[in-house]
N, C-alpha and C positions, 0 to 999 in steps of 0.2 A: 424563442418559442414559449405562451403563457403556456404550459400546460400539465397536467397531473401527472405527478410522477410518484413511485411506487419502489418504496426498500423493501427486498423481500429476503427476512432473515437478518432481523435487525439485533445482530451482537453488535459487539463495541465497536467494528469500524462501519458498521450499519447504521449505527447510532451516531457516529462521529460525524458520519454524510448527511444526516437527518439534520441534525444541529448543526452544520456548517450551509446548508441551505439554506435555514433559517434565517441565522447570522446575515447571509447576504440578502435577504431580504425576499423570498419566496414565501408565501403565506402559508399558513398551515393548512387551511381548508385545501392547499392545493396538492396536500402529500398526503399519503395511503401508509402502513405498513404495514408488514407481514410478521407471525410470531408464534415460535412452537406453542409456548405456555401463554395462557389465559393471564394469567399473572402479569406477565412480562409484558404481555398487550396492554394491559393497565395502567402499568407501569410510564409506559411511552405515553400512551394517552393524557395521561396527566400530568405529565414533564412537559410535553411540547405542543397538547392540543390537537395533535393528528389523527385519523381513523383507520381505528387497528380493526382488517377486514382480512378473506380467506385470500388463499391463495388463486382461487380459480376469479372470486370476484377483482383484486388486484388487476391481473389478468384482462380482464374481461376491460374496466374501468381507464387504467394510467396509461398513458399514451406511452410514456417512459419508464420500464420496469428495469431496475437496477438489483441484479441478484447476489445475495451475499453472503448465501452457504458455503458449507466447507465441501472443497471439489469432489469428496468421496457422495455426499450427497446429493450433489449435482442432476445427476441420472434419473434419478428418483424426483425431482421436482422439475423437471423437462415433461417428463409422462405426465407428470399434474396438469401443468400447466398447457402441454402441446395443441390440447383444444380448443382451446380459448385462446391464443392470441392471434389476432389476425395480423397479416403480412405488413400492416405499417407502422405496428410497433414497434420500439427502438429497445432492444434488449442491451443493456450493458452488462457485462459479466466480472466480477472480480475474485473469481477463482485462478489458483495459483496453479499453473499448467496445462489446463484445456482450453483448447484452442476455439478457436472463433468455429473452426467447419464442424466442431461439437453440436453445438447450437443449429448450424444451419442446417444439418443432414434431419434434427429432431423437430426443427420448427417450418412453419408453411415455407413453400420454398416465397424465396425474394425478401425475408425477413431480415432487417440490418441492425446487426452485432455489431457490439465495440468493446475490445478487450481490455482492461484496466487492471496494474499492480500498482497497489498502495500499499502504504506500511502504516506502522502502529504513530507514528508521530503525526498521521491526521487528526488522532486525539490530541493533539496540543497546537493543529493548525498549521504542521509547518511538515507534514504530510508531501515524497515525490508520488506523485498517479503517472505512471507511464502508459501510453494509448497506443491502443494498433486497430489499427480499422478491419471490419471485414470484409467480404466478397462484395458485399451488397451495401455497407455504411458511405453515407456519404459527407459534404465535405460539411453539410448541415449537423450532420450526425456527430461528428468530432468537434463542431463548436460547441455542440449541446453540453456534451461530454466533458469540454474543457470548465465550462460552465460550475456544470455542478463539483468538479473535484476541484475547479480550484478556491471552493469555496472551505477549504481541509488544510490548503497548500498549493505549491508550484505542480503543473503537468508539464511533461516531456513526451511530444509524437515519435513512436520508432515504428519502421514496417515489423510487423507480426515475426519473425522469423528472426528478432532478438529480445523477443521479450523473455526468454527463458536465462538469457543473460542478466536482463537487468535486472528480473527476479534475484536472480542468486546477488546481485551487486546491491540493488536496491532496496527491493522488497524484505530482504533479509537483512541489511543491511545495520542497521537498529541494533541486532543481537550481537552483530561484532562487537561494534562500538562497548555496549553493556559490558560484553566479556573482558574486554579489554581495558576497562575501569574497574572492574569488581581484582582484575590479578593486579594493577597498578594500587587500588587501595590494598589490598594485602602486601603489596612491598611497602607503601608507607607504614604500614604497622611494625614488620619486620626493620624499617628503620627508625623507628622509635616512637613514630607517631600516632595519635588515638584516632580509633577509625573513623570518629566524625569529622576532623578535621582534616584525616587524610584525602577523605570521600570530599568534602567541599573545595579543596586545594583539587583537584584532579577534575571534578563537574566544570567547576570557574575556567580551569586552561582548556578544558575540551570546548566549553562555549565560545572563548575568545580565540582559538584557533580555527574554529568554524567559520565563524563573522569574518574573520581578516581573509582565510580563504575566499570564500563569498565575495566581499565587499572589496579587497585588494584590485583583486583581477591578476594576481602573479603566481607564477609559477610555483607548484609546494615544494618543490628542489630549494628554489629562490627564499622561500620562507624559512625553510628550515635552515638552511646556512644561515640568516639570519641570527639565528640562537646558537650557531654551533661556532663557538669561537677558537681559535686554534692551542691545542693540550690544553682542551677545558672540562669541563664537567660531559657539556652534552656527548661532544665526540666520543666520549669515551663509552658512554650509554648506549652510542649508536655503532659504536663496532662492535659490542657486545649481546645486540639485536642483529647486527648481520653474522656475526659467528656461530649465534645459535637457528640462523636460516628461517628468522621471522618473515620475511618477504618472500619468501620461495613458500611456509608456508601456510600465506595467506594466498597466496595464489592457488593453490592446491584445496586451499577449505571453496573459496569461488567455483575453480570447476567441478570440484563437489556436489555443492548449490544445482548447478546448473544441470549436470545430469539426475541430481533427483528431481527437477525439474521437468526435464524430459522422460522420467520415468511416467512421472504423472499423468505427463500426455497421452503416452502412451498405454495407459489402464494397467500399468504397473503398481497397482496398491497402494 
């Protein structure tokens, strides 16, 4: 599809979509964006050459309006925009728990949603976009869509009615990882080491243990025996991670995830 498309609510992963469009090769004159602050509109304007316009002319203009508010504001820019979009626009949403029939019950009926969770590593390109179609998207609808996110990173199609999981798996997904390096670098300090070098020994094995997952194709069971030699260092590491019930609870942080997930859908704050 040539046709104009429209970031509305262009923070960092607004931006990241902007710039990974570009990147592949969509013109500028062909993208719109949307922007609380005067400033910030200026800002993009001059970074990427795009026209920072209102919410209602967005609307009115891009055949393809990608919304990228935060869910609590959601509601509030549906009423903006509800009169101005006519029924053939292609609304994408990447708000983190409201559902596709959000959108439909507020916009002309026959209006086609497509629901999208990205994470913050679309700013480095390497961005999962999980897709769920809605009532009325179709199969044109979902290439468009793979289109522009995978201009960020890889997309994955799931029906609607796991996206609150992948959220919590996914979309959140990022913060584990961080957490989970920020307390490994504090035990390399506790073991002697200075936290720059702890921090870079610990980035480097997270990156090369990523890649080999990826690019392997084997099992993490299988990788990890790998390193786990018998009365050696690792095993020992690793009965002292199942002793203290790290896998039981990272499972528990997940369905965590997940039901605040579905709070959200549910206009739970």
């Amino acid at each position: 599809m040539a046709q104009t498309v429209a970031v509305l609510g262009t923070g960092k992963i607004g931006e990241a979509l902007l710039s990974g469009m570009i990147r592949a090769g969509r013109p500028a004159d062909g993208l719109l964006v949307t922007a609380r602050r005067p400033e910030r509109a200026a800002e993009l304007r001059e970074r990427y050459g795009v026209a920072p316009v209102s919410n209602e002319e967005a609307a009115r203009t891009a055949e393809t309006l990608i919304l990228t508010v935060k869910p609590q504001d959601m509601s509030r820019l549906l009423d903006e925009l509800a009169p101005h979009v006519p029924a053939d626009r292609l609304v994408i949403s990447g708000a983190a728990g409201v559902p596709t029939s959000f959108f439909e019950e507020r916009l002309a009926p026959g209006t086609p949603v497509v629901r999208v969770m990205t994470n913050t590593p679309a700013l480095v390109d390497e961005a999962m976009s999980v897709i769920s179609a809605g009532s009325h998207a179709t199969e044109e609808h979902l290439a468009h869509t793979e289109e522009i996110f995978n201009g960020v990173g890889k997309t994955l199609r799931v029906p609607e009615g796991q996206q609150d999981a992948a959220t919590a798996l996914s979309g959140s997904g990022p913060a584990y990882f961080y957490f989970l390096v920020e307390a490994m670098t504090d035990a390399g300090i506790l073991l002697g080491l200075p936290r720059d070098k702890a921090h870079d020994l610990i980035v480097q094995a997270a990156i090369g243990a990523a890649v080999m997952l990826r690019d392997s194709g084997e099992h993490p069971v299988k990788l990890r025996e790998a390193v786990t030699s018998p009365a050696g260092t690792t095993i020992n590491a690793i009965r002292e991670l199942e002793s203290h019930g790290v896998r039981a609870a990272l499972i528990a942080a997940l369905e965590a995830a997940r039901d605040r997930s579905r709070e959200l859908a549910s206009g739970q704050g």
